[in-house]
ZAZAKOL-626940 format. One record per residue (C-alpha): residue number from 1; residue in one letter; x, y negated, z negated. Coordinates in nm, 4 decimals, m for minus. Layout:
# residues N
+-----+--------+----------+----------+----------+
! num ! residu !       px !       py !       pz !
+-----+--------+----------+----------+----------+
! NUM !      A !        X !        Y !        Z !
...
+-----+--------+----------+----------+----------+
***
This chain:
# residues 90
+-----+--------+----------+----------+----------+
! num ! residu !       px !       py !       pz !
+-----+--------+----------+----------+----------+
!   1 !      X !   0.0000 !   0.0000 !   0.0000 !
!   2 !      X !   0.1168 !  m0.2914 !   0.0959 !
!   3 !      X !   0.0637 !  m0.7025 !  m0.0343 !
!   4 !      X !  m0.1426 !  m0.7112 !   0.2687 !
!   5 !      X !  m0.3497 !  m0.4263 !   0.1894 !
!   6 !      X !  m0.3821 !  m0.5820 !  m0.1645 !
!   7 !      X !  m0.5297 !  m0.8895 !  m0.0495 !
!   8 !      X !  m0.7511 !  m0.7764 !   0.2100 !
!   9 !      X !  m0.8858 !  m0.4792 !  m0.1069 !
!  10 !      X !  m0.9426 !  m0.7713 !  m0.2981 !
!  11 !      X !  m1.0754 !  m1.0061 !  m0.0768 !
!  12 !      X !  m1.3236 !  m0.7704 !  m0.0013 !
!  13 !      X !  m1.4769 !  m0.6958 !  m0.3208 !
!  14 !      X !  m1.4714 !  m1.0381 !  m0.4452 !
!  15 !      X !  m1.6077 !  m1.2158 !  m0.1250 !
!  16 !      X !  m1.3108 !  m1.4622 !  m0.1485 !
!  17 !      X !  m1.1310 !  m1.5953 !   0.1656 !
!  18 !      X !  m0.8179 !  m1.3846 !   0.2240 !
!  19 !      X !  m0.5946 !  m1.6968 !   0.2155 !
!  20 !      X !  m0.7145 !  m1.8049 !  m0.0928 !
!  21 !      X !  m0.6469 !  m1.4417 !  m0.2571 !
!  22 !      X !  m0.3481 !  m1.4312 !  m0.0678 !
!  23 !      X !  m0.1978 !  m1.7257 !  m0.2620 !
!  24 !      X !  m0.2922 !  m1.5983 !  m0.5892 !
!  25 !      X !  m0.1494 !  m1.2874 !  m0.5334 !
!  26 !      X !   0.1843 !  m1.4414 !  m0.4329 !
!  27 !      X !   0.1399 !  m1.6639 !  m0.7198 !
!  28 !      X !   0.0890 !  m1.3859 !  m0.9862 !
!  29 !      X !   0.4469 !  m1.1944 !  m0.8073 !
!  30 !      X !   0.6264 !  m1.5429 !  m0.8233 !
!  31 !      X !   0.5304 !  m1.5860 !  m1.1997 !
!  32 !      X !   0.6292 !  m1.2056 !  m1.2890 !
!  33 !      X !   0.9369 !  m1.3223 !  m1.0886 !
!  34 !      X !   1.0283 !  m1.5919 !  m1.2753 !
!  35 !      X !   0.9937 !  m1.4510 !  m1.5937 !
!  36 !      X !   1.1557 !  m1.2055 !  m1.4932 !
!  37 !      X !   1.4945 !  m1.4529 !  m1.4409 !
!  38 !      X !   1.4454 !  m1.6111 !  m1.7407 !
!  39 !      X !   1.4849 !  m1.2856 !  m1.9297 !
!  40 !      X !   1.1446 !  m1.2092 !  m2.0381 !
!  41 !      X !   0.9187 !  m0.8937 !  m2.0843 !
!  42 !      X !   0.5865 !  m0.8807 !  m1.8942 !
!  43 !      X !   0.3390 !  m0.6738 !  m2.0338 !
!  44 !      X !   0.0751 !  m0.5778 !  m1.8240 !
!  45 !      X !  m0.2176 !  m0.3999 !  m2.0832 !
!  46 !      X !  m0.3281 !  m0.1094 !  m1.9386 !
!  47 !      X !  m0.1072 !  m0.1327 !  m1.6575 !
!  48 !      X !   0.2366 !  m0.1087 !  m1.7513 !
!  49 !      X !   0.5620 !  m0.3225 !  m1.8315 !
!  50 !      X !   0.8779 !  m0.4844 !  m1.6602 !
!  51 !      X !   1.1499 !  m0.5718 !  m1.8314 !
!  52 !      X !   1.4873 !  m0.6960 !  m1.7181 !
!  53 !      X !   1.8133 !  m0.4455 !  m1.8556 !
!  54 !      X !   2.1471 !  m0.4764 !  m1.8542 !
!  55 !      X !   2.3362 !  m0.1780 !  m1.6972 !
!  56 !      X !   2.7385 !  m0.1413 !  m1.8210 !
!  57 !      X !   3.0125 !  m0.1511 !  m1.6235 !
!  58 !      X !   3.0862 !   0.2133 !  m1.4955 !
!  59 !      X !   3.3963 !   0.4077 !  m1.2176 !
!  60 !      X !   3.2339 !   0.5712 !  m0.9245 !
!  61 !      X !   3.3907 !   0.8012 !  m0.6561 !
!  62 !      X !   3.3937 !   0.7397 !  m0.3062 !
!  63 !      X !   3.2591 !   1.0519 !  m0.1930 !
!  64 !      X !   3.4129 !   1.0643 !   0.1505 !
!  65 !      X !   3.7739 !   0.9710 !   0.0146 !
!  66 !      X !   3.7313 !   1.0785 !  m0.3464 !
!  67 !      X !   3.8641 !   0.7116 !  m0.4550 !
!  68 !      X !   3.7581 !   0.5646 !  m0.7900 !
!  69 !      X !   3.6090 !   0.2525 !  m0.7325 !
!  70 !      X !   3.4574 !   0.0257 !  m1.0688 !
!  71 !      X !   3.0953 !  m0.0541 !  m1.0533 !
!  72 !      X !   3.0782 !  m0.4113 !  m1.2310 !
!  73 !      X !   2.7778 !  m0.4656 !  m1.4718 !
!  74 !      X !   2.4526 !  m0.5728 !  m1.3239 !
!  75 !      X !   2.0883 !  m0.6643 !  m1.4367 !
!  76 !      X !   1.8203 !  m0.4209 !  m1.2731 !
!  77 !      X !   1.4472 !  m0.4344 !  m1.3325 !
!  78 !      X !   1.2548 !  m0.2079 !  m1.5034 !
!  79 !      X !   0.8720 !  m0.0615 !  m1.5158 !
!  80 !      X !   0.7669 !   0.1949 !  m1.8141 !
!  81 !      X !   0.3748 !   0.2695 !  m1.6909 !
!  82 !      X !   0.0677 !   0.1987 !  m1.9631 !
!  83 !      X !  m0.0812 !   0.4352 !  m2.0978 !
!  84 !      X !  m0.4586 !   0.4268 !  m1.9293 !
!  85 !      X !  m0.2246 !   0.4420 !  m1.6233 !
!  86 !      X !  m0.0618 !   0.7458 !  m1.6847 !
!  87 !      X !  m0.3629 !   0.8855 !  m1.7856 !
!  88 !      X !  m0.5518 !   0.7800 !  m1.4533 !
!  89 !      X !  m0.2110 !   0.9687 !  m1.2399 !
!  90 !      X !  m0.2638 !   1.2889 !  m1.4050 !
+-----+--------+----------+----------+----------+
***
């Protein structure tokens, strides 16, 4: 499914124009975004949570030339599911 798909679900059900949902969709990402940057948790109830973490500093292999190469720390983003969601998968 794609942001497209979202907006056009949504636009449906609600009767709103698609450009109108299509900017508060793209609103709601850019605000999860930006939180996001500035560090914070967004919890989603029901749905789930994102959460910037910090990964460490690690050696990998090159696994054509078997070389050790460092991996430098990096920030990667992060989504544990709610629980109604993970009830709704199963």
């Amino acid at each position: 499914m794609t942001k497209k798909d979202i907006v056009l679900k949504v636009s449906d059900e609600t009767n709103l124009k698609q450009i109108d949902v299509k900017k508060i969709v793209q609103k709601t990402f850019d605000c999860i975004i930006d939180a996001l940057i500035r560090g914070e948790k967004i919890e989603l109830r029901n749905f789930g949570v994102f959460k910037v973490k910090q990964r460490r500093s690690r050696t990998g292999r090159n696994p054509r030339t078997n070389q050790v190469i460092p991996v430098p720390p990096r920030k990667v983003v992060v989504f544990k599911a709610g629980l109604k969601m993970k009830q709704k998968i199963r």
